[in-house]
C-alpha positions in Angstrom: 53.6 90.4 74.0 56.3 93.2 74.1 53.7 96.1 72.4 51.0 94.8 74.9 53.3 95.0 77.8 54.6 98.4 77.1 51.1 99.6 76.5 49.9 98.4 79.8 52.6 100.5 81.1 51.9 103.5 79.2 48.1 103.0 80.4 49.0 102.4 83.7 51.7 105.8 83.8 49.4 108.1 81.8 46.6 107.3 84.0 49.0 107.7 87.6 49.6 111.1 85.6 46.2 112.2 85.3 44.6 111.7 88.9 44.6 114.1 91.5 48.2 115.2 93.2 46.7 114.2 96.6 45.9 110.9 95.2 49.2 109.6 93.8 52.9 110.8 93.8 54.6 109.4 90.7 58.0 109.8 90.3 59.9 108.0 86.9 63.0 106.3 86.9 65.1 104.1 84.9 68.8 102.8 83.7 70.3 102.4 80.3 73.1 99.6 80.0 75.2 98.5 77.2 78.0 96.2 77.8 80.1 94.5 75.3 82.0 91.3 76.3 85.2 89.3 74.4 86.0 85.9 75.7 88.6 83.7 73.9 90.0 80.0 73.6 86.5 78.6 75.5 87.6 75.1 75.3 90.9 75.6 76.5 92.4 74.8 73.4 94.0 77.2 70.7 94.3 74.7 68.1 89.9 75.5 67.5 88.8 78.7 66.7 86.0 79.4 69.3 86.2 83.4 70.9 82.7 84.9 71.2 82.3 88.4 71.2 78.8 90.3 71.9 77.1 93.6 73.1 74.1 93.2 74.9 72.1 96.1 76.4 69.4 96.1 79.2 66.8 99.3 79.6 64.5 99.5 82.7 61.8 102.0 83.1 61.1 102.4 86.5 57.5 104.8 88.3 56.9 105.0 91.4 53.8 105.8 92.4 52.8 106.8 96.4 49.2 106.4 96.8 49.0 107.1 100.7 51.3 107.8 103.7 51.5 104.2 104.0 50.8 103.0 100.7 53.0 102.9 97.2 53.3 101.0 94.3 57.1 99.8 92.2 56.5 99.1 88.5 59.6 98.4 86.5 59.6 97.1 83.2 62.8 96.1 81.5 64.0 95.2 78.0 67.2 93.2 77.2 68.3 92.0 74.2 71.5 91.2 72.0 72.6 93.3 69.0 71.9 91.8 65.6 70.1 88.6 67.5 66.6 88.0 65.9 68.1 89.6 62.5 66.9 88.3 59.1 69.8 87.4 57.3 67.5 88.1 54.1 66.3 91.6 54.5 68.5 92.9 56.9 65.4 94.1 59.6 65.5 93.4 63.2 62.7 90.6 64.1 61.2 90.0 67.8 62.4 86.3 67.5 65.9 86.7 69.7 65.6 84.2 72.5 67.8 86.9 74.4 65.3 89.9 73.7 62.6 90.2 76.0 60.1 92.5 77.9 59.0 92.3 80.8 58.3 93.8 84.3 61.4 93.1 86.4 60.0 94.7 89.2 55.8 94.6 90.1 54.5 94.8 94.1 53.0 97.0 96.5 54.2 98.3 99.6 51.7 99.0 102.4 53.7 100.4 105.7 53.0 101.0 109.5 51.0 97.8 109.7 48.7 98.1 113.1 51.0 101.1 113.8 53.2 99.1 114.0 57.3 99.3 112.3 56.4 96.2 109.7 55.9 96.9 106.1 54.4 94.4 103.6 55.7 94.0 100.8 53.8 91.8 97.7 54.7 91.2 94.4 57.7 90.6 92.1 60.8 91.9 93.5 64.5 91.6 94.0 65.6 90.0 97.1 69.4 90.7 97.7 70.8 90.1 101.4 74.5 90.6 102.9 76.8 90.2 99.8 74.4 88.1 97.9 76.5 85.0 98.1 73.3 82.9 98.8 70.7 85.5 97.8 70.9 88.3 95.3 69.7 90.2 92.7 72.0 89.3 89.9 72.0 92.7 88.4 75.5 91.7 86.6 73.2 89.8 84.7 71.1 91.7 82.2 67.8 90.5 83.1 69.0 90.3 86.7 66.8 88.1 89.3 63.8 88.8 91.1 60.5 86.8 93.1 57.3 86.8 93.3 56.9 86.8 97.0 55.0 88.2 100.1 57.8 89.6 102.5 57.0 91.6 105.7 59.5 93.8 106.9 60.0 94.6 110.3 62.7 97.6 111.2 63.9 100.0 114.2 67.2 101.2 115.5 68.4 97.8 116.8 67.3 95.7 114.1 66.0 94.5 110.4 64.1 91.7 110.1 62.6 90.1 106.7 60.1 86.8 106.4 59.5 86.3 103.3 57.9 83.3 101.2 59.0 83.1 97.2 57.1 81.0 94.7 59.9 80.1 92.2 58.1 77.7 90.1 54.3 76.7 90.2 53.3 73.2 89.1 50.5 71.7 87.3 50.1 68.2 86.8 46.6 68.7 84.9 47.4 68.9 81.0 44.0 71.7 81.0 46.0 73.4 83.7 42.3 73.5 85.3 43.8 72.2 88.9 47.1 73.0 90.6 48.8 70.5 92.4 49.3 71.7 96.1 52.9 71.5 97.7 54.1 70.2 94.4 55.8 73.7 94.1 59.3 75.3 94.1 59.7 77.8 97.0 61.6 79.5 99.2 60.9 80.7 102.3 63.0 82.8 105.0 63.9 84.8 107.7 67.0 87.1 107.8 67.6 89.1 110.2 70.3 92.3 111.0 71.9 93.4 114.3 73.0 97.0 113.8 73.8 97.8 117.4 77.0 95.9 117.8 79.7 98.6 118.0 81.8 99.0 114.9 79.9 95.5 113.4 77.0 94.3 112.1 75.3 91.0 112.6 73.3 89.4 109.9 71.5 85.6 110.8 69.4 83.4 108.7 67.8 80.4 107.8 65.8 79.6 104.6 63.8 76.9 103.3 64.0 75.4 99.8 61.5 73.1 98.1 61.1 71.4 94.8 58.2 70.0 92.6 60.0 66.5 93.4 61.3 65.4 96.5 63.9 68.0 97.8 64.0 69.7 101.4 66.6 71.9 102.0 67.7 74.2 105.2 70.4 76.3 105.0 71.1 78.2 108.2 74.3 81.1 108.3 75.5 84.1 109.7 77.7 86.6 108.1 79.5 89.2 110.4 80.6 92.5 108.3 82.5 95.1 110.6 85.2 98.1 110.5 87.9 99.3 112.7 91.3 101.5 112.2 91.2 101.6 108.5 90.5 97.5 108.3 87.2 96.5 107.0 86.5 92.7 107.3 83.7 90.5 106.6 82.6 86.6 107.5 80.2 84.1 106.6 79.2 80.7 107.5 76.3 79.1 106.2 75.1 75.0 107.0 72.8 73.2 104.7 71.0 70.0 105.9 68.1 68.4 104.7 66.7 65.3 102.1 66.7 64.8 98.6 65.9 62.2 96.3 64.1 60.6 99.2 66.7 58.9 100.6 70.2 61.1 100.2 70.5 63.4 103.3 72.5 67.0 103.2 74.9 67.9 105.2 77.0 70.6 103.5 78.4 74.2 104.4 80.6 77.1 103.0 82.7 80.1 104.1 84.2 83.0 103.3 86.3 85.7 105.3 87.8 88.6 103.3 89.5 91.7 104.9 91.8 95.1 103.8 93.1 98.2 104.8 92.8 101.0 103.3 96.0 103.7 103.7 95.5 106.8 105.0 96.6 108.5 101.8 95.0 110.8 99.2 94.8 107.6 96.8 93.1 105.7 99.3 94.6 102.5 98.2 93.1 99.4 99.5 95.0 96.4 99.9 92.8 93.4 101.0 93.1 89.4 100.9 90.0 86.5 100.4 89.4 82.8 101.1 86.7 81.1 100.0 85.7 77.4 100.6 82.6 75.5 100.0 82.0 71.7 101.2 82.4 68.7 98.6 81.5 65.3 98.7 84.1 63.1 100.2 82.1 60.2 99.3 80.0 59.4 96.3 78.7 56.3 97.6 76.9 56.8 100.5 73.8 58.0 101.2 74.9 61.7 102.6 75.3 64.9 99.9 77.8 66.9 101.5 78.5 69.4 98.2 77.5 72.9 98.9 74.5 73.5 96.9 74.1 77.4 95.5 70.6 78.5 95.9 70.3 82.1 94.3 73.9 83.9 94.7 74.9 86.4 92.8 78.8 85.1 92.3 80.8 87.6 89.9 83.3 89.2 91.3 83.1 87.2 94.3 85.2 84.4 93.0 86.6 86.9 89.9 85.7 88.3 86.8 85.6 85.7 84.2 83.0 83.6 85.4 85.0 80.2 84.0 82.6 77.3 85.0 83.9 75.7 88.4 85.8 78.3 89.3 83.0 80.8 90.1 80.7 79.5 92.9 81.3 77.3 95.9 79.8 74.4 94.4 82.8 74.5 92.7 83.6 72.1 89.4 81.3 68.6 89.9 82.8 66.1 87.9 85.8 63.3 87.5 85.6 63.3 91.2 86.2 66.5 91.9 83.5 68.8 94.6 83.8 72.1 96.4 85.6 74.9 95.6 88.2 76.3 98.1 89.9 79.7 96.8 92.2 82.6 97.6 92.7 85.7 96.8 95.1 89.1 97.0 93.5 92.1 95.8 94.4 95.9 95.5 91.8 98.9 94.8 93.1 102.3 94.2 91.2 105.6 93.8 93.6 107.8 91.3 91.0 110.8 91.7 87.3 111.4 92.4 85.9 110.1 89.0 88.0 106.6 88.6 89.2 104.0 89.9 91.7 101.1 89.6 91.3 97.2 90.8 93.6 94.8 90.8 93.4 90.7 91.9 94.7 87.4 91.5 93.0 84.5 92.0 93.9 80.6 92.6 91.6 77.8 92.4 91.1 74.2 93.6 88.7 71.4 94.5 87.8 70.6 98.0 87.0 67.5 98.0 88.6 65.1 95.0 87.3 61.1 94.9 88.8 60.3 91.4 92.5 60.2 89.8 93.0 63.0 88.5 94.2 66.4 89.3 92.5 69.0 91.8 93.8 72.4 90.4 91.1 74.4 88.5 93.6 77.2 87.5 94.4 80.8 88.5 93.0 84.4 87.2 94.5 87.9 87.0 92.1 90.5 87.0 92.2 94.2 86.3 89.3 96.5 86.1 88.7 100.4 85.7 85.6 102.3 86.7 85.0 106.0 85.6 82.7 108.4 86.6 81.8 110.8 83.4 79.0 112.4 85.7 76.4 112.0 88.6 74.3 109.9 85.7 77.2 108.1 83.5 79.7 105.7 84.2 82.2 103.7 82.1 83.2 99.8 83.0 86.3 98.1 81.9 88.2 95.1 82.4 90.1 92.6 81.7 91.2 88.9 83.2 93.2 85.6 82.3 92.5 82.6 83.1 95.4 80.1 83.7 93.8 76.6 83.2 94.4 74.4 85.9 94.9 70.4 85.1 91.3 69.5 86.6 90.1 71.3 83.8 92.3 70.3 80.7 95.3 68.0 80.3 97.9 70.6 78.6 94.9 72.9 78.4 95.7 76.7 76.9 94.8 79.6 79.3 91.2 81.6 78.6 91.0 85.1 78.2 87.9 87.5 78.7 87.5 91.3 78.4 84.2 93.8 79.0 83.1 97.1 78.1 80.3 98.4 80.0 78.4 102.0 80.0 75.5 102.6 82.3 73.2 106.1 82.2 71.1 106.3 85.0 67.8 109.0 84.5 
């Protein structure tokens, strides 16, 4: 499947290549990433021997190709894959059988613009959808295969305003076993509208609502508004989404999350930044009635939002949902400092707990330090590192040992 993808492309780029100027514009593009990643004492416990260490590297290829005025096509195809996974122990060769490694296109649609002369563009194909700060839709791209739909979204854009409807098929069912006849409605989708107020002095004003579906039984509606804004060295930002709807037929949803974060940056050559967070998603204060009121993630992109070590219940605002506990509610204080042009310093710490807790035991999920470092080598290269620590947090582990996690990343652009 790789070779036949990756010849497609070549196909497809040679041939872009060979047509006319007037025809088609292609322009090529792509990113090399390699990040290596350290994380010890998993299980909270130093008395097993369980650190994982990695590297893992993702390479997207990326033409662009403008057919028309109004017309242009995104084709990006994209390669991750593990170091040493799919190795043969017994002659020491690379094999394709990795689950990790994979081609594929990341990135496949086609943009027609102007529709009816009108500011609306139409955009169909697999895609990345990434809105606000991605804390109920995003991209991923901390991930190495990232995220992205296969959706129709028309975009709709002037001075005032930004407006996207889009409709995403996330999973497609078949109940036929000769997958000769597709069940209708029996799919996962999303739908929404999101929409941006720029005209707001010093603000900006983002509403939306989406719809959620699954093969089963589930309706979800989750309605928010984030406001992001800047004034006398303070930037600030707010968001507060609902959820309502039915699942399993009989369980309503009533859930909602928010999250306000704010710093100022000093008017100094460093331009240090000192900022502060809170975070707080709905639990369940009730586990025996008919109502869901946990805050349900639908497709965030949550690192660094909630930290950098990504511990399980600390890192979205479902939070940890188990002995009781729902919700997450977090804080933050948090310092960035720019030492010259090319790097930069970030600092946090981080305290956990649950919102909501219906059993016996403890609601602290622990606290994180943080500490990161970002240099620029040139207008192409840039180095990543950090490193956190978790402090376990009773919820988690009774006399449970403290996590740590550290990363090495390296990015090329071309």
């Amino acid at each position: 499947m790789k070779r036949i993808l990756l010849s497609v492309f070549a196909v497809a780029i040679t041939a872009a290549w060979a047509v006319p100027a007037s025809a088609a514009d292609v322009s090529l593009s792509g990113q090399y990433r390699l990040r290596g990643e350290y994380r010890d004492n998993v299980d909270f416990d130093d008395n097993t021997s369980d650190s994982r260490a990695s590297w893992a590297q993702r390479v997207r290829v990326t033409a662009n190709a403008k057919a028309t005025d109004d017309t242009s096509v995104k084709v990006t195809v994209q390669d991750t894959r593990t170091w040493g996974q799919g190795g043969d122990s017994s002659t020491g060769t690379l094999t394709d059988s990795g689950t990790n490694n994979t081609v594929d296109f990341h990135e496949a649609y086609v943009n027609i613009s102007n529709l009816l002369d009108q500011p609306v563009t139409l955009r169909a194909g697999r895609q990345e959808l990434a809105y606000g700060d991605e804390r109920v839709i995003g991209a991923f791209n901390w991930s190495n295969n990232g995220r992205a739909f296969d959706a129709f979204k028309l975009m709709y854009s002037t001075d005032a305003v930004n407006v996207d409807v889009f409709a995403a098929t996330i999973n497609e069912d078949s109940t036929d076993t000769a997958e000769t006849v597709l069940t209708l409605n029996d799919d996962t989708d999303l739908n929404g509208i999101y929409a941006t107020l720029k005209q707001i002095p010093n603000n900006t004003l983002d509403v939306y609502l989406l719809h959620q579906t699954d093969n089963v039984d589930l309706t979800r509606y989750t309605v928010g508004a984030r406001l992001k804004g800047a004034v006398a060295g303070v930037d600030y930002t707010v968001e507060l989404p609902f959820q309502t709807g039915e699942q399993n037929a009989t369980t309503d949803i009533s859930a909602w999350a928010f999250a306000a974060k704010a710093g100022y940056t000093l008017p100094t050559a460093l331009k240090l930044r000192v900022g502060a967070e809170f975070d707080m998603g709905s639990g369940d204060d009730d586990a025996t009635d008919n109502e869901n009121g946990t805050w349900t993630d639908l497709f965030p992109t949550n690192h660094a939002h909630f930290g950098y070590a990504d511990v399980t219940g600390a890192n979205s605002w479902t939070g940890r949902t188990s002995n009781g506990l729902s919700g997450l509610t977090a804080w933050s204080v948090n310092g960035t400092l720019d030492l010259n042009e090319k790097t930069k310093l970030y600092a946090a710490f981080w305290n956990y707990t649950a919102t909501e807790n219906t059993g016996s035991g403890d609601d602290s999920i622990g606290s994180e330090i943080d500490v990161t470092a970002t240099y620029k080598y040139n207008n192409a290269v840039a180095v990543e590192a950090g490193i956190s620590r978790f402090f376990v947090g009773d919820a988690l582990a009774v006399d449970g040992d403290d996590q740590d996690w550290a990363y090495l990343m390296l990015t090329a652009n071309f």
